[in-house]
C-alpha positions as CSV (number, residue, x, y, z in Angstrom):
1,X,-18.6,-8.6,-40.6
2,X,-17.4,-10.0,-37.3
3,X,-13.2,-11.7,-37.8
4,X,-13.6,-14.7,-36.1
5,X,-10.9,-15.2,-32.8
6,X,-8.6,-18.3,-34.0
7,X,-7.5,-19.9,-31.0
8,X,-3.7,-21.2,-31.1
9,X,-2.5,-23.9,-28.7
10,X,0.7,-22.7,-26.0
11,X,3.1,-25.4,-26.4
12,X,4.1,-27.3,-23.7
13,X,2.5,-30.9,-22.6
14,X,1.5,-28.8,-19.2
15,X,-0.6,-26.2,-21.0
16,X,-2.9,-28.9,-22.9
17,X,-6.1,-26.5,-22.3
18,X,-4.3,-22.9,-22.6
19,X,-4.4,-20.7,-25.6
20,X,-4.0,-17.8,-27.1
21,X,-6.1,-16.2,-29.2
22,X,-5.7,-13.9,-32.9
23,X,-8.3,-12.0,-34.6
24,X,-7.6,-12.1,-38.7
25,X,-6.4,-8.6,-39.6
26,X,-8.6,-7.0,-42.6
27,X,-5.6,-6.2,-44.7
28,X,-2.0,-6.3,-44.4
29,X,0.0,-3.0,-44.8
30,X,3.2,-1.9,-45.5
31,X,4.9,-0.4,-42.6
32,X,6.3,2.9,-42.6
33,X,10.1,2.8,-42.0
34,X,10.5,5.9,-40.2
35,X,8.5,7.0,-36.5
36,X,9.1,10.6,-35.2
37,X,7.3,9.9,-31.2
38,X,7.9,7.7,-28.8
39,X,7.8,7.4,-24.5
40,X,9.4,4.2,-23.9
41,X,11.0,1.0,-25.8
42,X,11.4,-2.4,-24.9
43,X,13.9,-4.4,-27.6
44,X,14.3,-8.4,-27.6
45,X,15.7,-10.4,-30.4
46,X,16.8,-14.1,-31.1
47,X,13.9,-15.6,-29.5
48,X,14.1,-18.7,-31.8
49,X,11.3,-20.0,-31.6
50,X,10.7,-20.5,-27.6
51,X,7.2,-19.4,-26.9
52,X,8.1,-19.6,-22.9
53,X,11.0,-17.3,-23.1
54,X,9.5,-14.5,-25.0
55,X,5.8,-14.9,-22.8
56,X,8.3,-14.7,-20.1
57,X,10.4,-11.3,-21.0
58,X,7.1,-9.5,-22.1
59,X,5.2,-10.2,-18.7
60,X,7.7,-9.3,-16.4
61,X,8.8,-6.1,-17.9
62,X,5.0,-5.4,-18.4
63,X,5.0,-5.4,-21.5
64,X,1.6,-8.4,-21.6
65,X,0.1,-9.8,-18.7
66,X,-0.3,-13.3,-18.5
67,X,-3.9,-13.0,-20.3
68,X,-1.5,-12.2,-23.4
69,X,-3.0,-8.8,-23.4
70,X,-1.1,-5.4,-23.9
71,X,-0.4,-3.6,-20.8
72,X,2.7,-1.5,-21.9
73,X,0.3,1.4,-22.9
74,X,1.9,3.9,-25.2
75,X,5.3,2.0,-25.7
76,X,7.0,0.2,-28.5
77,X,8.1,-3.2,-28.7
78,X,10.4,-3.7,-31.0
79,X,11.3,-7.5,-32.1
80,X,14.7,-7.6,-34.7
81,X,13.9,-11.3,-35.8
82,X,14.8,-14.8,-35.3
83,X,12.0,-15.6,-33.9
84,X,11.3,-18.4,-36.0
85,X,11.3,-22.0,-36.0
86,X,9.7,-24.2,-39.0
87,X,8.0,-26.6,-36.2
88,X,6.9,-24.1,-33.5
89,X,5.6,-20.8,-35.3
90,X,3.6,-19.6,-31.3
91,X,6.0,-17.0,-31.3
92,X,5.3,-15.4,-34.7
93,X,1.5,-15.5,-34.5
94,X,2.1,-14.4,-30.8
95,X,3.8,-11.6,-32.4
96,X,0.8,-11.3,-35.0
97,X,-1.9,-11.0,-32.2
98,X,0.0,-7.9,-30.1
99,X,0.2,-5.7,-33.3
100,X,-3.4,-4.8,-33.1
101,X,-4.2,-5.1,-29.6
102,X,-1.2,-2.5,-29.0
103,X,-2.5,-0.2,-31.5
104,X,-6.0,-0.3,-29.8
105,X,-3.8,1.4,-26.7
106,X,-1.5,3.5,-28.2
107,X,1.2,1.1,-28.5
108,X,3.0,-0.3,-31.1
109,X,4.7,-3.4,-32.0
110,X,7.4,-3.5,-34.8
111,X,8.7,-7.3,-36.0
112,X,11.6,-7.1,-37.7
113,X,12.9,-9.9,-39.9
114,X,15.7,-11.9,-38.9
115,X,18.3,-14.3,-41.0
116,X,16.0,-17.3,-39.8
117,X,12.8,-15.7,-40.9
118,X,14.5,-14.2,-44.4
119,X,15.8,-17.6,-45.1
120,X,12.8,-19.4,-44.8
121,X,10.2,-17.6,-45.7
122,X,9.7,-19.7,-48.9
123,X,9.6,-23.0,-46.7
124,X,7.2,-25.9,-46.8
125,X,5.9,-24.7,-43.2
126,X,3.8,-21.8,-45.1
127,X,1.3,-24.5,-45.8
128,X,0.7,-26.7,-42.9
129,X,-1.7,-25.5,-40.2
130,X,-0.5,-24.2,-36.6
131,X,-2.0,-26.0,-33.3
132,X,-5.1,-25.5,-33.2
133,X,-6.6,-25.3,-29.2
134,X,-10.5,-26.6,-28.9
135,X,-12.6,-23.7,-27.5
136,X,-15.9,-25.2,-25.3
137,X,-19.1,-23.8,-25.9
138,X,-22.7,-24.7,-25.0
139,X,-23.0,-27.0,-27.9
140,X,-19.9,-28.9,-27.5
141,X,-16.5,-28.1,-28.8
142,X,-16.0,-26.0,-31.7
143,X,-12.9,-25.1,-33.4
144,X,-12.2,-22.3,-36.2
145,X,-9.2,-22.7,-38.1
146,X,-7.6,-20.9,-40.9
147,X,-8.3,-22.1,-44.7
148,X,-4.7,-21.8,-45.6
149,X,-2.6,-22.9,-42.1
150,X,0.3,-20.6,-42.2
151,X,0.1,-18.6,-44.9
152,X,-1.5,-15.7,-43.0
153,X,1.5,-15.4,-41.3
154,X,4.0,-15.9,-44.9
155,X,2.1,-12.6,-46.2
156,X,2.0,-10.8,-42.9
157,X,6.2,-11.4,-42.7
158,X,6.5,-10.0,-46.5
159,X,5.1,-6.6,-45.8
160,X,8.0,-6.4,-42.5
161,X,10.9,-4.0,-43.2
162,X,14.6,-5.2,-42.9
163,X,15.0,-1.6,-40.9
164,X,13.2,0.8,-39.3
165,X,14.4,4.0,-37.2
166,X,12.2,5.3,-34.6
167,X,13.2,8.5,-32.8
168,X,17.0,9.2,-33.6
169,X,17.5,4.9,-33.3
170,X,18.2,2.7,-35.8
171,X,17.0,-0.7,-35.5
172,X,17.8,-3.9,-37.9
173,X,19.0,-7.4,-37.0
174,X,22.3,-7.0,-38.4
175,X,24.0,-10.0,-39.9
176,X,27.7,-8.7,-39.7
177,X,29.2,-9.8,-36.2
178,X,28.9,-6.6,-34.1
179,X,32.3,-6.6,-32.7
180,X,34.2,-7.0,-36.3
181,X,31.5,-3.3,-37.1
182,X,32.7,-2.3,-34.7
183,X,36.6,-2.4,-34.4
184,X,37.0,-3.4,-38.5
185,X,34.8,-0.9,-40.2
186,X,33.9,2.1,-37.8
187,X,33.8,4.5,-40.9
188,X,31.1,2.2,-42.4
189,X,29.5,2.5,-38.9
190,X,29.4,6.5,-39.2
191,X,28.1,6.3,-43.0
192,X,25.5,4.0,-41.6
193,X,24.2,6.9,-38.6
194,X,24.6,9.5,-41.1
195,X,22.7,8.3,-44.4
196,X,19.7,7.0,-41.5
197,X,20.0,10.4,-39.7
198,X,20.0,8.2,-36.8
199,X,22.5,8.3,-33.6
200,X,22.9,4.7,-32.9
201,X,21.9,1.2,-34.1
202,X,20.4,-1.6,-32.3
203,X,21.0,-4.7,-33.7
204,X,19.6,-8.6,-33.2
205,X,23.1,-10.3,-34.2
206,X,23.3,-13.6,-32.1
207,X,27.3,-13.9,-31.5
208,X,27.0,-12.3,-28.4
209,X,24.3,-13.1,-25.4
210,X,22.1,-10.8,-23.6
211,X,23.2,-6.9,-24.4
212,X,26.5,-5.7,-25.6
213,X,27.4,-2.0,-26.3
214,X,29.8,-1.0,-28.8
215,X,31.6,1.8,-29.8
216,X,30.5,4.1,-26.8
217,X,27.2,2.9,-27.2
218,X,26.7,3.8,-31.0
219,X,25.6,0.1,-31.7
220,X,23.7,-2.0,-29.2
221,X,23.5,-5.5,-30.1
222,X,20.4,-7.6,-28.0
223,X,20.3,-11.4,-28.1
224,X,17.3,-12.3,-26.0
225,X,18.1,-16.1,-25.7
226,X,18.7,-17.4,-22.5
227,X,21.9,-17.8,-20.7
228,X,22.6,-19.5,-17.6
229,X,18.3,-19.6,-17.5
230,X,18.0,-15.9,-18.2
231,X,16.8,-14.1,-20.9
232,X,17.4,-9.7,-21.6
233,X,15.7,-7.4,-23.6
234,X,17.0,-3.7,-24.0
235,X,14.1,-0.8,-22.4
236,X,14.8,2.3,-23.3
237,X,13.5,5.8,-21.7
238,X,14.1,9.4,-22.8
239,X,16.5,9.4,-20.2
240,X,18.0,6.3,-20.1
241,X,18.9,2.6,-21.3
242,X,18.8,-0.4,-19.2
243,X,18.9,-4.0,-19.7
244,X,16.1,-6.0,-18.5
245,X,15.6,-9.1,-17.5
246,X,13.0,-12.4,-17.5
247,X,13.4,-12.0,-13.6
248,X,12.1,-8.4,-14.3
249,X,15.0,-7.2,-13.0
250,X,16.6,-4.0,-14.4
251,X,20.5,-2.8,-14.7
252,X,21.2,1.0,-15.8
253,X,23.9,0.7,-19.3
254,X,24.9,4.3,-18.5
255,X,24.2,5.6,-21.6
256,X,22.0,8.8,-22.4
């Protein structure tokens, strides 16, 4: 049997006849926590909720095009949370959408949680529907909508890991403030890299904007949100690690 495309309103009194659109996934799985391969990375966190931002980041680092379909081929987007907002959910069923149309590519999308979406994912916005958009056809306007609102998307964020490594990288929002890891509790740091057989974390903390290195780059922290009207994302390459921008702009960390 056919899913049926669901088509979700962009927010924003400009885009009144612009959508996006989500085909119902035929079961929800656990994700593995661990991934061996990988050719590139592109890492943005702390999103909260702004639809424009995140459509923004993904386009110009060609990660989507502005159809909302995947064009970053074989690589990995990796989102570590707070992305969510009880009144404007876009981003998560944004989020939703990419997972298969990356996989039909190659690619790969991972989402996880952040202390926003941990927080509330028992909230009353599991039950209300998202914004619809109309969808014209030749017998008028027809609209398909979901017979539970949200609660697709409740039961797609329970099967998310808190962590997963990909390569030799770590990746987890992080709730301690990245500086006191760093300069209070380096040994915990090391116990961390060793237990996960990783090399370095990246982290989604918010107390620091854009993307901070710590510890000669054992912990990267990425907060996506904008400042000063730009937003950055971590890419990462076999060969190197550069912050990139919503301008699509990109600035070598020096790390390898």
């Amino acid at each position: 049997m056919k899913r049926p495309k669901i088509s979700m309103l962009v927010p924003g009194k400009s885009n009144a006849n612009k959508f996006f659109s989500i085909v119902l996934k035929k079961e929800l799985l656990k994700m593995p926590e661990y991934f061996t391969t990988w050719s590139k990375i592109f890492v943005v966190s702390g999103i909260n909720g702004d639809f424009h931002t995140l459509k923004k980041i993904l386009i110009k680092n060609g990660i989507i095009n502005t159809k909302y379909q995947w064009t970053f081929e074989d690589g990995r987007l990796v989102i570590l949370g707070n992305c969510f907002d009880e009144k404007k959910l876009e981003c998560l069923w944004l989020i939703y959408s990419l997972e298969e149309k990356a996989e039909k590519l190659g690619g790969h999308v991972h989402f996880i949680p952040g202390k926003k979406e941990l927080e509330n994912l028992n909230g009353g916005w599991r039950d209300k529907h998202p914004r619809y958009a109309m969808r014209a056809s030749k017998y008028g306007k027809r609209l398909c909508v979901l017979y539970d609102g949200n609660g697709e998307l409740y039961r797609w964020l329970r099967v998310k890991n808190v962590a997963e490594r990909i390569g030799d990288f770590l990746f987890t929002h992080g709730t301690l403030d990245p500086y006191d890891l760093a300069a209070e509790f380096p040994d915990r740091l090391e116990e961390v890299l060793r237990s996960s057989g990783a090399r370095l974390i990246v982290a989604g903390n918010v107390s620091y904007p854009g993307v901070t290195c710590f510890l000669n780059g054992k912990l990267i922290n990425v907060n996506t949100g904008r400042n000063e009207g730009i937003s950055r994302g971590l890419l990462i390459y076999p060969e190197s690690f550069c912050i990139a921008d919503s301008n699509g702009t990109m600035e070598e960390l020096g790390l390898r």
